[in-house]
N, C-alpha and C positions, 0 to 999 in steps of 0.2 A: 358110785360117785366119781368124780373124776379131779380125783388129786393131781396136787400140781396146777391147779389152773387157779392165777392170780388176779386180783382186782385191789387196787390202790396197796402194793405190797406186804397182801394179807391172801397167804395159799389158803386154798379149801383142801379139807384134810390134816393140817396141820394144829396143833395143841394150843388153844385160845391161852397164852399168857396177860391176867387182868395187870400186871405190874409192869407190862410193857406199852401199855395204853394207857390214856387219859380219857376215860370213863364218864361219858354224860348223861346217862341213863341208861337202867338196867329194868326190864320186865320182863315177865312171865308170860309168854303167848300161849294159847291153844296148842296141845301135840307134845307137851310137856317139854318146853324148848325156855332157852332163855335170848332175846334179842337184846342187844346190848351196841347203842352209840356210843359210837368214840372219836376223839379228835384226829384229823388226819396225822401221820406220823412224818410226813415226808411235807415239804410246801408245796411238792412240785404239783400235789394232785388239786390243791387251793381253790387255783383258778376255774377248776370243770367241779368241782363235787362240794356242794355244803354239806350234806349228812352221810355218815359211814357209817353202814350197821351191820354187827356179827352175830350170826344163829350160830349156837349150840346147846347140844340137851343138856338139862339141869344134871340128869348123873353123870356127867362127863364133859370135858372142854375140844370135843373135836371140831371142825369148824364145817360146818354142813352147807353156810349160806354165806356169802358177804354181799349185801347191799349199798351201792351209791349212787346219788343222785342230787342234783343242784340246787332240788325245792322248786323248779316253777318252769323249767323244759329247758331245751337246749337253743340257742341260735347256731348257725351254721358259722358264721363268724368263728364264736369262739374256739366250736369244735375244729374248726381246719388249723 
């Protein structure tokens, strides 16, 4: 895995704390993982990202996966 690499100021590899997030849904996937949205923590990611979502295994909170994306694609616009 390659620790240290961040996305919306959430490292992969590091210890999924639920008390430091605001928590909008939690489920159970496939591979015995738990995926869990959460409110972004900073505004600044606002603007580019509606959903933020963190994989990790049910026996443990290491963070395997962070998912973000806007819900409906990007324009060039806003990205630049």
């Amino acid at each position: 895995m390659n620790e240290g690499i961040e996305l919306c100021g959430i490292k992969l590899g590091s210890t999924f704390n639920e008390k430091k997030f605001v928590i909008l849904n939690k489920e159970v996937i496939p591979g015995g993982d738990y995926i869990i949205s959460v409110n972004s923590r900073s505004p600044i990611y606002d603007a580019y990202f509606k959903n933020i979502n963190v994989v990790h295994t049910i026996g443990g909170n290491k963070i395997s996966m962070v998912v973000a994306n806007n819900g409906s694609g990007y324009s060039r616009k806003d990205c630049l």
